[in-house]
GUKOLNU-87738 format. One record per atom (N, C-alpha, C): residue in one letter; z, y, x. Coordinates in steps of 0.05 Angstrom, whole numbers, plus 5000, padded with zeros to 4 digits. Last residue first. Example, Ala and Ser with C-alpha at 12.3 -4.5 7.8 and 13.67 -1.06 7.14 Angstrom:
// residues 2
S514249555257/S514349795273/S515750015258/A515648865264/A515649105246/A515649345264/
This chain:
// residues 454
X149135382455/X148135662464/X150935902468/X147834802471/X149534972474/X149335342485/X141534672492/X143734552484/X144934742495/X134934832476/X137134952499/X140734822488/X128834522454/X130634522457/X133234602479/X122634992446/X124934822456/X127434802464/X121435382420/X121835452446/X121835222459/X122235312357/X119835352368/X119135502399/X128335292361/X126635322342/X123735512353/X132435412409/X132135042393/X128135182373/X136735622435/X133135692434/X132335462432/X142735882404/X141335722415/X137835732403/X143636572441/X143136382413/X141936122422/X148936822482/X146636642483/X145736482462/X153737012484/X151736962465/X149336982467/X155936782537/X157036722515/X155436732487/X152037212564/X152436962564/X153636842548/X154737762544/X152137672539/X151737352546/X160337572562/X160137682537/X156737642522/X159637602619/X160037382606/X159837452574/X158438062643/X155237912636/X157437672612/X163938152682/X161838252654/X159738172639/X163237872724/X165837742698/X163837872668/X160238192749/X159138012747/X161337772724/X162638672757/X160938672748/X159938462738/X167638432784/X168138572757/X166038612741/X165438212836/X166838052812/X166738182792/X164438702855/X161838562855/X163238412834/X170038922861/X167839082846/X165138832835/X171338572899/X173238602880/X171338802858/X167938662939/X168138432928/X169038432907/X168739332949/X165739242951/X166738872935/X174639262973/X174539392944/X170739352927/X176039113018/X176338912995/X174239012974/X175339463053/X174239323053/X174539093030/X176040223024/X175839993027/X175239683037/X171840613015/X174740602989/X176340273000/X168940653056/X169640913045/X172940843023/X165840343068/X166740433089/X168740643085/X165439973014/X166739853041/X167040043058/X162540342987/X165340232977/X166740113000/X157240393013/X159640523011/X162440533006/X156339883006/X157139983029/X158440203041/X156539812946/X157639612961/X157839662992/X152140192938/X154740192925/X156440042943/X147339912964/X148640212961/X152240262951/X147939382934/X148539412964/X148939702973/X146839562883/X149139452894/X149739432921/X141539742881/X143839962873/X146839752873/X138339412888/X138139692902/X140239792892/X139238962854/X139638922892/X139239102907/X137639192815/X140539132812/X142039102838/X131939142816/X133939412820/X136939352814/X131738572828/X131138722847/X132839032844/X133238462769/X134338302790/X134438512820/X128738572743/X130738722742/X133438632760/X123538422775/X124738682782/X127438802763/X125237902764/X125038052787/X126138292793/X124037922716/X125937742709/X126937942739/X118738072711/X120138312699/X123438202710/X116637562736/X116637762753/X117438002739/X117437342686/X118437272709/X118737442735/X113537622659/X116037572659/X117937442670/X108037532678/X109637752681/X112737762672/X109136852673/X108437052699/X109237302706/X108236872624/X110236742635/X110736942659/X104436922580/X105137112592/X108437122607/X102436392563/X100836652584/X102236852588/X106836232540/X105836132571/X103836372575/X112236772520/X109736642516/X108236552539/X119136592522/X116736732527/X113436602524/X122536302526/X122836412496/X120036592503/X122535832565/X122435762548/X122036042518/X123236232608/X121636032613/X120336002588/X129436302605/X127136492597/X124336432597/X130935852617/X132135902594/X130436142592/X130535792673/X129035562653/X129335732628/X132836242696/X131036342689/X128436032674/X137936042676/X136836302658/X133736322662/X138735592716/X138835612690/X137735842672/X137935812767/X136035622755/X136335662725/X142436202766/X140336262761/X138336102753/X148435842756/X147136052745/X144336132742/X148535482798/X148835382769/X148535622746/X148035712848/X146335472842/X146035382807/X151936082840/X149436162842/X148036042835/X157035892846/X156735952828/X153336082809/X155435652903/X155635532874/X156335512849/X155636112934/X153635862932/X153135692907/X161436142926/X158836432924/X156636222912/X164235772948/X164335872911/X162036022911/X165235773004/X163035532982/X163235682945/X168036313012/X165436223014/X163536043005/X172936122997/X170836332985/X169036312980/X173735593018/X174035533006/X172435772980/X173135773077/X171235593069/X171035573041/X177936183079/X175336213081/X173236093074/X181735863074/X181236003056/X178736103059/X181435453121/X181235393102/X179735553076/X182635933168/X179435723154/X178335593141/X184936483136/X184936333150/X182136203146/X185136903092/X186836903121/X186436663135/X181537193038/X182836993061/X183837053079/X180637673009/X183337513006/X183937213029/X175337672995/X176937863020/X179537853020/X173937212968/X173037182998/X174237423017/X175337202915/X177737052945/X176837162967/X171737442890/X174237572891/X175537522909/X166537172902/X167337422904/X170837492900/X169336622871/X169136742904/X168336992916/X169336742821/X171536752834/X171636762864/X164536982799/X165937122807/X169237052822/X162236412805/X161436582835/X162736872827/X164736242767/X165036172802/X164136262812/X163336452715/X165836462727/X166236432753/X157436292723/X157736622725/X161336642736/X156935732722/X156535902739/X158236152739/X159235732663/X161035602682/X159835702721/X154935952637/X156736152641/X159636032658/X151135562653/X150735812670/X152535982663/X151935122634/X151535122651/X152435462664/X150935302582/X153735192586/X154035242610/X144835322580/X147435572568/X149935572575/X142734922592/X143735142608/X145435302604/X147634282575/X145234462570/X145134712596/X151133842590/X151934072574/X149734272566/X147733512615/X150733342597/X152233672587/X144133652644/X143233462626/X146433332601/X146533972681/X144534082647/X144033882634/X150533662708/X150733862693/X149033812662/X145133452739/X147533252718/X148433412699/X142833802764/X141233702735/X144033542715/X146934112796/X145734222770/X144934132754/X149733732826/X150833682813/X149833842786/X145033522876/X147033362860/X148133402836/X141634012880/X140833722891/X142533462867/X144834432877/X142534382861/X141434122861/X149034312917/X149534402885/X147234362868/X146734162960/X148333912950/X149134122917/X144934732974/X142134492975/X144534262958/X149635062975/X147535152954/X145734912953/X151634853015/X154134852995/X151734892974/X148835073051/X148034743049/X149734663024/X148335623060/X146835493048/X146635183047/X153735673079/X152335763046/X151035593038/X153735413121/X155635323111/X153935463073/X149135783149/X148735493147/X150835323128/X152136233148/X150436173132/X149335953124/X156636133191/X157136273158/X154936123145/X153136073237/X154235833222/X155135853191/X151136563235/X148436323233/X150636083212/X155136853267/X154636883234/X153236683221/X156236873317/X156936613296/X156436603267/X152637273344/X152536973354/X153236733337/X154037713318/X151537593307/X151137253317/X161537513300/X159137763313/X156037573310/X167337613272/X164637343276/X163237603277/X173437703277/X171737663296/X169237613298/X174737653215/X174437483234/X174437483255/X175138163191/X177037993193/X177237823208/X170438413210/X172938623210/X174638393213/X166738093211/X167438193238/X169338303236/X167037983152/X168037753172/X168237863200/X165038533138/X167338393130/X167938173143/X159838423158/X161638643166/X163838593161/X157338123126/X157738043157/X159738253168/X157838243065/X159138073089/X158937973114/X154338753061/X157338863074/X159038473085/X150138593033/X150438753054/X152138783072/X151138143000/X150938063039/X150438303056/X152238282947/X154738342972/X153438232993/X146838212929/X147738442943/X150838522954/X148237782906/X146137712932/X146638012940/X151737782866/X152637492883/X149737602909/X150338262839/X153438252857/X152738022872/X144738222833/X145838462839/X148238352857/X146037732799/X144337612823/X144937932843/X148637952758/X149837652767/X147737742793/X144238332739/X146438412736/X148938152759/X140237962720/X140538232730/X143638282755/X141437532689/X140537522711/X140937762738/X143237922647/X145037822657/X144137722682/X138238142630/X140538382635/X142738202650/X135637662622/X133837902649/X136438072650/X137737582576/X136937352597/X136737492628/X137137902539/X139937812555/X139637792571/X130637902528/X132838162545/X135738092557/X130637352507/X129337442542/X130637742548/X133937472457/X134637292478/X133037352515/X134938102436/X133537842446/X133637792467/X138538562443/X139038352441/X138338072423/X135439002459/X136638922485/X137738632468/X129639292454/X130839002430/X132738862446/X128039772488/X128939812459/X129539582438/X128139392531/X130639572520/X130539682499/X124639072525/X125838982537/X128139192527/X120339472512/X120539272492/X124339192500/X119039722562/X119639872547/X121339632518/X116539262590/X118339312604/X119839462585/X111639112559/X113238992565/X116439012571/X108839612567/X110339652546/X112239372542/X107839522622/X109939692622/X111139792591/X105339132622/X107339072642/X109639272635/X102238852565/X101538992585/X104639042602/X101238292534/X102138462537/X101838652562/X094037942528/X096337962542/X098538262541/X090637462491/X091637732483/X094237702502/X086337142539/X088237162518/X089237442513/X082437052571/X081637292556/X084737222541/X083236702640/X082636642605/X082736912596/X084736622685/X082236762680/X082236862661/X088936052664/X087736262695/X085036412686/X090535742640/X089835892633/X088836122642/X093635312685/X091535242659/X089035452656/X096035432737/X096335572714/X092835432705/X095835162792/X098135032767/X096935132744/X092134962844/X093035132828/X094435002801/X095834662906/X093834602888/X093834912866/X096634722968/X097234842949/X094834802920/X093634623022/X095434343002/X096734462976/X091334953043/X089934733049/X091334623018/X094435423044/X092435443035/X090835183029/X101135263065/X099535323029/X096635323036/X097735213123/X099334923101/X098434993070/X098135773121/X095635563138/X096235233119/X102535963116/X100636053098/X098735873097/X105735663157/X106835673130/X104235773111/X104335923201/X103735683201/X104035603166/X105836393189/X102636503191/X102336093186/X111536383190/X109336573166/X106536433162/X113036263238/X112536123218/X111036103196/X111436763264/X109536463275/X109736293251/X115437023249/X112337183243/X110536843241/X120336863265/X119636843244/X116636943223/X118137013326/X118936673315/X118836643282/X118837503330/X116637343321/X116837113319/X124037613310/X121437713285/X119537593298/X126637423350/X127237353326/X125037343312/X124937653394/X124337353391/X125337373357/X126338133408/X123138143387/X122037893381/X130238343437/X130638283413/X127638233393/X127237903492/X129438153483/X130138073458/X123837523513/X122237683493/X125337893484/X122637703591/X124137583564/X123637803542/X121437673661/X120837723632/X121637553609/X121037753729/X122537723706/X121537773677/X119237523791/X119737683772/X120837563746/X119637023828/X121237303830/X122037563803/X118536443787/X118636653812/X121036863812/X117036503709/X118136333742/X116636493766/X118936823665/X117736783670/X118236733702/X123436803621/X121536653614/X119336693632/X130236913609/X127836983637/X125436773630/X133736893551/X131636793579/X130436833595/X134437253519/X135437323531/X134537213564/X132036973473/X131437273474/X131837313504/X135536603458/X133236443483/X131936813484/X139436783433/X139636803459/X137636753476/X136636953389/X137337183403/X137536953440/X135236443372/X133636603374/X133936853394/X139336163349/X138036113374/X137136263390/X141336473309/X142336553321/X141036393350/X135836293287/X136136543284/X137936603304/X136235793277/X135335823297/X135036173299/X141035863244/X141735703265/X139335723279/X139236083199/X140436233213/X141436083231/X136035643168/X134235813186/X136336123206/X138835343153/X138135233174/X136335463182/X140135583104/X141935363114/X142035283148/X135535763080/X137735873082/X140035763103/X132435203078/X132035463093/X134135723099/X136035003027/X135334923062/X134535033080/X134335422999/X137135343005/X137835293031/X129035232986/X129335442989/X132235533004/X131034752957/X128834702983/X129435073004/X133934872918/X134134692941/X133034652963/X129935182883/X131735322896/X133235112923/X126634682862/X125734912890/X126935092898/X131234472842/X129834262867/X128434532884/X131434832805/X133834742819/X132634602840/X127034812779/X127435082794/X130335002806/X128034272758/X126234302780/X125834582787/X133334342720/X132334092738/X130334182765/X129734722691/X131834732697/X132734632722/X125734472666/X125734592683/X127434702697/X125334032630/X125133892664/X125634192679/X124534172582/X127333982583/X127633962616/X119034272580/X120934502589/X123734362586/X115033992641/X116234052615/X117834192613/X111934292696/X113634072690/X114334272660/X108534702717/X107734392723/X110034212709/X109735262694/X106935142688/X107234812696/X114235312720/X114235252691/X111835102684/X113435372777/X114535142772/X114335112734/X109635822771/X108835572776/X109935302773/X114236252752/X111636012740/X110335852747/X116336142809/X117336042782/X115835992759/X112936452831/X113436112847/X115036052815/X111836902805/X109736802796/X110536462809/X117237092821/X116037042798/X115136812792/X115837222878/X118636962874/X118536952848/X113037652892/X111137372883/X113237162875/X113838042917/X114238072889/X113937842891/X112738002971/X115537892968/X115637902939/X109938492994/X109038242991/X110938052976/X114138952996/X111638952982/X109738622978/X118038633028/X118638713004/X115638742980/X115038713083/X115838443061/X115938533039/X114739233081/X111839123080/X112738873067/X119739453080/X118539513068/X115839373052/X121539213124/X122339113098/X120739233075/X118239583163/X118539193165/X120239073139/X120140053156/X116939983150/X117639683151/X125139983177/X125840093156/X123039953135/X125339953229/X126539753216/X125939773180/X122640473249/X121040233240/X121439913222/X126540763224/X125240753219/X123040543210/X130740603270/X131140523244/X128840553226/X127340333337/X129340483312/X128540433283/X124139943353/X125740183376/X127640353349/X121339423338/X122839593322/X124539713339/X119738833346/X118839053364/X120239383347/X120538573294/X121138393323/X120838653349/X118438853247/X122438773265/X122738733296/X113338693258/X114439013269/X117739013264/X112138123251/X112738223275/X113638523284/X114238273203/X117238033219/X116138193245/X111138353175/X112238543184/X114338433200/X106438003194/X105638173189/X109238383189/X108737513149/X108337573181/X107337803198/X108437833103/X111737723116/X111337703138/X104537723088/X105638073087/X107338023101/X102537303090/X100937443111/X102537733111/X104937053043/X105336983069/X105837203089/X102637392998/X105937493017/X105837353039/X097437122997/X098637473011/X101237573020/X099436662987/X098636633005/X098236973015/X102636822926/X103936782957/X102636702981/X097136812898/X099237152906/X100637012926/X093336522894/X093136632911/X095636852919/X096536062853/X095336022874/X095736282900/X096436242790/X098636262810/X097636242846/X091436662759/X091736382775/X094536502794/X088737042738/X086436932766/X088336762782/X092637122705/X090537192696/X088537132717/X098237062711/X096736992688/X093336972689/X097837392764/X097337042767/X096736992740/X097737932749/X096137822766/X094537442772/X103037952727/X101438072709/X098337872722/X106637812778/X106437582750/X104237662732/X105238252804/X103637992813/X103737772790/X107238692774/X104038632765/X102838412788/X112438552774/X110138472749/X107538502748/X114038662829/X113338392822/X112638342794/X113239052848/X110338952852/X110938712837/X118139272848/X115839442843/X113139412836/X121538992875/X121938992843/X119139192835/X119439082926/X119638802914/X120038812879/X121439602942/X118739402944/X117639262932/X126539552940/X124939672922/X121639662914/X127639162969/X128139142944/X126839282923/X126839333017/X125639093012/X125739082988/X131239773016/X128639823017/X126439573016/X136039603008/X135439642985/X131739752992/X137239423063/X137139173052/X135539293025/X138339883090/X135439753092/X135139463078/X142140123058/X139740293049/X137240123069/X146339773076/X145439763042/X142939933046/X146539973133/X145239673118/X144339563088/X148240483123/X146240403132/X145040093129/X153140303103/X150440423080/X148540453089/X155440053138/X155339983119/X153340113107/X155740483195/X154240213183/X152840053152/X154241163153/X155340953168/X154640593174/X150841763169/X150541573153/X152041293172/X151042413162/X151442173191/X152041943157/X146942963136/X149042703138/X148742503156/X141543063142/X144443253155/X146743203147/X138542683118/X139343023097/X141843173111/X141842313146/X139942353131/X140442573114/X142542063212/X143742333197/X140742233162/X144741633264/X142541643229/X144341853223/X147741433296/X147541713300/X146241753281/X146140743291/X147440953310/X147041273305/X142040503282/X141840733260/X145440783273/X141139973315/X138140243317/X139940443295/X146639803318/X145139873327/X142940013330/X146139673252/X148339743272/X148139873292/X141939363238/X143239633224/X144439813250/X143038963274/X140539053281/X141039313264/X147638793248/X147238783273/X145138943284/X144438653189/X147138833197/X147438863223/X140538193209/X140438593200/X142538713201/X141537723216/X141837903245/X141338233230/X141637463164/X143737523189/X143837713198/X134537513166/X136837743160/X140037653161/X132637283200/X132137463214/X135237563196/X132136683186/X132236763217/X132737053229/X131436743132/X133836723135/X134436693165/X125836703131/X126937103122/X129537023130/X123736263153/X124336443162/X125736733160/X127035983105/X126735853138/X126436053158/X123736053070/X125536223069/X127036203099/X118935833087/X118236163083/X121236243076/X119735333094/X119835463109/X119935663111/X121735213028/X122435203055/X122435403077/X115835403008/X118635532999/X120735503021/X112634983029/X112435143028/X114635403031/X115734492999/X115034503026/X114934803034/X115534622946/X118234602958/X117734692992/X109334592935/X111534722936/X114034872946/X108933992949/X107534182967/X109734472964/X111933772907/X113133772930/X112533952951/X109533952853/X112934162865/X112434112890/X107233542843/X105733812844/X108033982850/X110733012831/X108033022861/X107633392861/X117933132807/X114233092803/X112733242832/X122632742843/X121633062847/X118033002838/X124532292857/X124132372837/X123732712828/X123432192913/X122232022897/X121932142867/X127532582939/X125232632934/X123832422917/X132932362943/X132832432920/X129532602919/X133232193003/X133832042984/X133032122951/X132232703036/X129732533024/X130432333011/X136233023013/X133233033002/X131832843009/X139932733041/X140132713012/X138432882999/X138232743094/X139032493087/X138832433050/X138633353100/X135733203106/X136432983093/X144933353101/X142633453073/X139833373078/X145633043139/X146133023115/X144433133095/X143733343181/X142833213170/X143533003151/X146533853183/X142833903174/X143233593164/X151533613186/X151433753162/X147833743153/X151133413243/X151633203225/X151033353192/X150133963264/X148433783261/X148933573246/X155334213248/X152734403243/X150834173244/X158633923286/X158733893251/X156233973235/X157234093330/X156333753328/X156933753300/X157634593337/X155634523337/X155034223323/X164134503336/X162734623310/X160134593320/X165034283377/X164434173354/X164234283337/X164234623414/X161634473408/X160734263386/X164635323380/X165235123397/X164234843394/X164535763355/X162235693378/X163235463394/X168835773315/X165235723296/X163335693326/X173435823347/X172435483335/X169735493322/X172836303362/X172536043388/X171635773374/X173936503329/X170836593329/X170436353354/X179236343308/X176836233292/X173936263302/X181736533358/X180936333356/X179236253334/X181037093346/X179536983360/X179436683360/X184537113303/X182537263295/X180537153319/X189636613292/X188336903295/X185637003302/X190736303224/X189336263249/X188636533260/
């Protein structure tokens, strides 16, 4: 198919009318399969939703917004190119983020899951709106920054899901809140790409003229923030038991030290492979929007749909086919049958030529993801101590996080420099690798609970 007509078929109306029969399908088969989602997730999920609802309205549009404000970027009296310009603002949220996120897990052990994401709320809205008003890279730069700094807390949401459901269930139900989370993914780059154009509206009647430009995005996704925090606060119950309590707690950074000098216990795998898998499968988005404009044609107007296709491939994987999975092979099984698929769509996705092949990349990313990470991080859930869930989960983070600073670096340079394939075809190799630690995976039967097939 040539290169314009696919960008004619992702804006054309039936691709709108598929985009809608798709939301609501997946609306159709959450709320069919909510009945069995335990009562203390749902607020949760809710929650999670929207807050990804919004981070997935804006970042689409960052490579675009890279693009643009970092035109002429010298750093150190270097001209710096798209690509690494987008890896160096995607790796600045990251750094943020892997920085803070043990001592918010350090934080919730100890005064309660509850309050840390009602601060990220307020961090997220809070910098959406300085995206939304952002004259250069700079400021683009403080607006990931400030998320990022609030943004440790995707931990402490995981202990919370440990804290409310058994450990045979968790797997299962970090799959339902990655689902929910999905859906936001799914649907929050369709009002994202809304977003720009109603940007573009004359919003004010008569003679004169006024429109929010490019500052509808970040605040549309600022509004949700702030509505989103207003909800958690009322309906967010607290999870952690042991909140306050005096227990004997490891500390964050001999924590962190432990972690490599015993690389093979099971929670060090666990965090080296998470690591390492979530690096390639979430730090190639630096460079795939760029890669579909090279091959495709697809500019910020159609990217929304890309994503909406991710993310609904990601809500029917966790929805449908992760608990069946774990329940008929374990995680362990589970997750190195992940790790193979989402290196196989890294590999196809700069090997297509058409819309078939394309769809066909593209759904693999999603679901090799869906069946990977729930799983490890139930499976670390389980070998760690409950009070000291939290910080390890948020160690789970930040090794996750510096994996998401030094792949999208890599990965944009590799694209502008050795390549457009050569960033996917890398991200695969890294991520084929983990299989060796996956593979030995001991089974965590004896005084963890039971992990079938280690």
């Amino acid at each position: 198919m040539p290169l314009d007509d696919l960008s004619r078929t992702l804006t054309s109306p039936a691709a709108h009318v598929a985009i809608g029969l798709l939301g609501a399908l997946l609306l159709g088969t959450l709320a069919r399969e909510l009945p069995k989602v335990p009562r203390p997730l749902l607020v949760l999920m809710a929650a999670a939703f929207v807050d990804m609802f919004g981070v997935f309205l804006v970042v689409p549009l960052l490579p675009f917004y890279c693009k643009r404000l970092g035109a002429g970027f010298e750093l150190f009296g270097t001209p710096l190119e798209a690509g690494v310009v987008t890896g160096l603002v995607m790796a600045t949220f990251t750094v943020f983020q892997l920085a803070s996120a043990p001592f918010w897990g350090r934080f919730s052990d100890r005064y309660g899951r509850r309050p840390a994401p009602l601060v990220a709320l307020g961090a997220s809205a809070a910098a959406y709106v300085v995206f939304g008003f952002a004259d250069s890279l700079w400021l683009l730069l403080l607006s990931r920054a400030v998320q990022g700094a609030g943004g440790g807390t995707v931990g402490v949401i995981q202990a919370y899901v440990a804290d409310s459901v058994p450990p045979e269930e968790r797997a299962r139900a970090l799959g339902w809140l990655s689902a929910a989370t999905n859906l936001g993914v799914a649907l929050g780059p369709v009002l994202g790409s809304f977003s720009v154009v109603l940007g573009e509206v004359d919003l004010l009647p008569g003679a004169g003229t006024w429109s929010m430009g490019t500052a509808a995005p970040g605040l549309a996704a600022a509004l949700l923030c702030l509505l989103n925090m207003l909800f958690a606060a009322k309906w967010l119950p607290e999870s952690h038991g042991e909140a306050g309590g005096h227990a004997h707690r490891t500390g964050v950074l001999p924590a962190l030290g432990a972690v490599f000098a015993h690389p093979g216990r099971a929670a060090s795998r666990l965090l080296f492979v998470y690591a390492i898998a979530i690096g390639s499968g979430q730090g190639i988005n630096a460079v795939m929007a760029h890669l579909l404009n090279a091959n495709f044609a697809i500019t910020e107007k159609e990217i929304g749909v890309v994503f909406t296709f991710l993310g609904a491939i990601s809500v029917f994987a966790r929805v449908l086919v992760l608990g069946r999975l774990v329940d008929r092979f374990g995680e362990a099984r589970v997750a190195r049958i992940g790790v193979v698929t989402l290196g196989a769509g890294l590999v196809l996705l700069p090997a297509a030529v058409g819309l078939a092949s394309l769809a066909l990349a593209v759904a693999l990313l999603p679901l090799g993801m869906a069946l990977t990470f729930p799983c490890l991080s139930a499976l670390l859930s389980r070998v760690v101590p409950a009070a000291e869930r939290g910080m390890y989960m948020g160690l789970q983070q930040t090794f996750g996080g510096a994996m998401r600073i030094v792949g999208p670096l890599w990965f944009g340079w590799a694209f502008d420099r050795l390549g457009h394939p050569v960033p996917f075809q890398s991200a695969c190799l890294f991520v084929l690798l983990t299989l060796p630690l996956v593979f030995g995976l001991p089974r965590l039967a004896a005084g963890k609970g039971a992990a079938k097939g280690g």
